[in-house]
DRENDO-1510 file (C-alpha; in Angstrom, 1 decimal, always signed):
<recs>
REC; n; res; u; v; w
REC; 1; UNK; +80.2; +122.4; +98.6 .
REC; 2; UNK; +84.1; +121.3; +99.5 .
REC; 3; UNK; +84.6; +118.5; +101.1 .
REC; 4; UNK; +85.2; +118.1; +104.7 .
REC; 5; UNK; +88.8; +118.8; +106.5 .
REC; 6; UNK; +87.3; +115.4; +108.6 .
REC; 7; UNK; +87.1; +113.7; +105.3 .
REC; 8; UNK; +89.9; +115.1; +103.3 .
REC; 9; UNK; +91.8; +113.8; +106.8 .
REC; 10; UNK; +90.4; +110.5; +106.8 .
REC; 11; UNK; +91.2; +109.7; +103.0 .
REC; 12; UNK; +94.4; +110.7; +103.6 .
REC; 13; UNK; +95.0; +108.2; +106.7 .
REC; 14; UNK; +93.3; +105.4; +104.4 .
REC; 15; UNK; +95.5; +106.4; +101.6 .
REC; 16; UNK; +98.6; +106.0; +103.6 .
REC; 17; UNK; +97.3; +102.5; +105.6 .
REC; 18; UNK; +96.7; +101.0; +102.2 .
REC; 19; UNK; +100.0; +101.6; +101.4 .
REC; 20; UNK; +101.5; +100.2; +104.0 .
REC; 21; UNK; +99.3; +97.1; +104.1 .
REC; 22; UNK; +100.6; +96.8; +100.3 .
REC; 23; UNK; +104.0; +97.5; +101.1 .
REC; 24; UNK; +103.8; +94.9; +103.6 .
REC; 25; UNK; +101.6; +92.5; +101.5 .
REC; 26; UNK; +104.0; +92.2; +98.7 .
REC; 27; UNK; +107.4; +91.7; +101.2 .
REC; 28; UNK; +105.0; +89.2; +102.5 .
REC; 29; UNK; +104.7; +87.5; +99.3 .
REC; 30; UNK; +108.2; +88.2; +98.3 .
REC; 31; UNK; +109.2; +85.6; +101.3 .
REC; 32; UNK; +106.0; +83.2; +100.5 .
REC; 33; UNK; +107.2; +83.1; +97.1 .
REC; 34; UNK; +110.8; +81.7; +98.4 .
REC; 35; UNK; +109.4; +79.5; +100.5 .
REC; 36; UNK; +107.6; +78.1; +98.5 .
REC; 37; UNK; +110.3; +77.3; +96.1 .
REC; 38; UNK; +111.5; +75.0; +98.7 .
REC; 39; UNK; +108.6; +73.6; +100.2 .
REC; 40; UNK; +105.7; +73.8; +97.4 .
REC; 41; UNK; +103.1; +71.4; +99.0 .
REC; 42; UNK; +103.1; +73.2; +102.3 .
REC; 43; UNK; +99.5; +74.1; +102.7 .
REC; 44; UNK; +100.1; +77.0; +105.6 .
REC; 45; UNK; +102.8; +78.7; +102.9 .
REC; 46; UNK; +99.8; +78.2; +100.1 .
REC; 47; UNK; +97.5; +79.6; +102.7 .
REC; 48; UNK; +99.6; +82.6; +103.7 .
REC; 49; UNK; +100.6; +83.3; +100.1 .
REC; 50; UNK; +96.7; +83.5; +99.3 .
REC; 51; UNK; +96.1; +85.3; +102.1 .
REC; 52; UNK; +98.7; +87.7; +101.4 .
REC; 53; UNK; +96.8; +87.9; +97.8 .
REC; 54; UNK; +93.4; +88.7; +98.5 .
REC; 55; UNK; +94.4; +91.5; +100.8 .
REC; 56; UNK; +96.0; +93.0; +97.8 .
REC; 57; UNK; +92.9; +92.8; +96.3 .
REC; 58; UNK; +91.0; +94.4; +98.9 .
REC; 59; UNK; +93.6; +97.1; +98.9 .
REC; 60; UNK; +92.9; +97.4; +95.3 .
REC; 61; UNK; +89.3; +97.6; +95.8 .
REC; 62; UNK; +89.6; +99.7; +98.8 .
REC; 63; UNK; +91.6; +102.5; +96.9 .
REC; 64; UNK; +88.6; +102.8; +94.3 .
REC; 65; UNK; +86.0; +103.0; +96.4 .
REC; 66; UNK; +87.7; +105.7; +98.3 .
REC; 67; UNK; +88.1; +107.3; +95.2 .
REC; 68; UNK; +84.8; +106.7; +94.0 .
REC; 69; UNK; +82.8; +108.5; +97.9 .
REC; 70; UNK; +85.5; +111.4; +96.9 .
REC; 71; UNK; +84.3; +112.6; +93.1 .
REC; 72; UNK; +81.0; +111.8; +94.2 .
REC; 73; UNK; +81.1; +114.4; +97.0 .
REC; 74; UNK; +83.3; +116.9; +95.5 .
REC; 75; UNK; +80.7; +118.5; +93.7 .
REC; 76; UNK; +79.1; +121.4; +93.7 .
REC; 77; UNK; +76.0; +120.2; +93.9 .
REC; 78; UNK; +76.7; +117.5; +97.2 .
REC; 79; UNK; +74.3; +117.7; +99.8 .
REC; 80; UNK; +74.9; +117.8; +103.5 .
REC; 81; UNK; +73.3; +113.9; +103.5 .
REC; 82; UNK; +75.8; +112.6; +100.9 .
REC; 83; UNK; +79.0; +114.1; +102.6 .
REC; 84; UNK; +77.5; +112.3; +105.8 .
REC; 85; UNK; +76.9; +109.3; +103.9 .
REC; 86; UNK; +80.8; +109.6; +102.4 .
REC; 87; UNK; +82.1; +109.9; +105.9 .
REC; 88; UNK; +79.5; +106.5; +107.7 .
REC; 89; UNK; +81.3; +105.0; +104.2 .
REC; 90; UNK; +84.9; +106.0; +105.0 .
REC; 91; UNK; +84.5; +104.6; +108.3 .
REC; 92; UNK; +83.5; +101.7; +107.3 .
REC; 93; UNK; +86.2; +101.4; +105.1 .
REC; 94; UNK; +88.9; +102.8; +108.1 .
REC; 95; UNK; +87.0; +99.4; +110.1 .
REC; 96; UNK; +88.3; +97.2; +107.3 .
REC; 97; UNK; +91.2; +98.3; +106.9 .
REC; 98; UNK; +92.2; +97.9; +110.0 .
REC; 99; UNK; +91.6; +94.6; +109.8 .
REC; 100; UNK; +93.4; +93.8; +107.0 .
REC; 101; UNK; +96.7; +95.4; +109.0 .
REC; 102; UNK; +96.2; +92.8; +111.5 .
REC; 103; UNK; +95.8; +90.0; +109.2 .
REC; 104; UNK; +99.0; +91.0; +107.0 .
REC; 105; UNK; +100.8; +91.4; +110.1 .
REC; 106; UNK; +100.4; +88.7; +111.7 .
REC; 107; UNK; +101.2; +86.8; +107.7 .
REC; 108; UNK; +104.2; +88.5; +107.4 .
REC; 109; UNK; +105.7; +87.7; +110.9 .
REC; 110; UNK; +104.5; +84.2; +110.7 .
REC; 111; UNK; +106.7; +84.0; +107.2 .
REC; 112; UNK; +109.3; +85.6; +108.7 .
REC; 113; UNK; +109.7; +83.4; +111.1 .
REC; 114; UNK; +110.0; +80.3; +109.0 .
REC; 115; UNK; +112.6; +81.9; +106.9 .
</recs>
């Protein structure tokens, strides 16, 4: 069985979120990182900064789970109850993502405005 227009959609929306949220992530950190420089006890730069960290992470993580729910329903042999497992999973996924937009953000305009 192929997988899903609906799902092949989906992945490609997560695909291009994540690499937005990286995109932004690392200008985020890019600004931390010269803050920092200046001001290397400030605890709300440190917090951003590791903020701005673990959402890469997640980003990381979320990429290979997506990739993971794909080869497993790409087989042949994928049932109708795995594909709608793969798609409950994606949306979790979309959920958490979205998330992790709002918190980089809000990170990156906070560190934007104490340039």
């Amino acid at each position: 069985m192929t997988i899903p227009p609906e799902i092949l959609s989906l992945v490609e929306q997560l695909n291009q979120q994540l690499d937005s949220i990286d995109e932004q992530a690392n200008e985020g950190l890019a600004i931390a990182i010269q803050l920092l420089e200046r001001f290397p006890n400030n605890a709300r730069l440190i917090g951003l900064s590791a903020n701005l960290g673990n959402i890469l992470f997640f980003v990381y993580s979320f990429r290979n789970r997506i990739e993971g729910i794909t080869e497993r329903i790409s087989g042949i042999t994928a049932s109708n109850n795995a594909i709608r497992e793969a798609g409950e999973e994606l949306s979790e996924i979309w959920g958490r993502v979205l998330e992790c937009k709002i918190i980089v953000d809000r990170s990156v305009v906070v560190l934007k405005d104490l340039q």
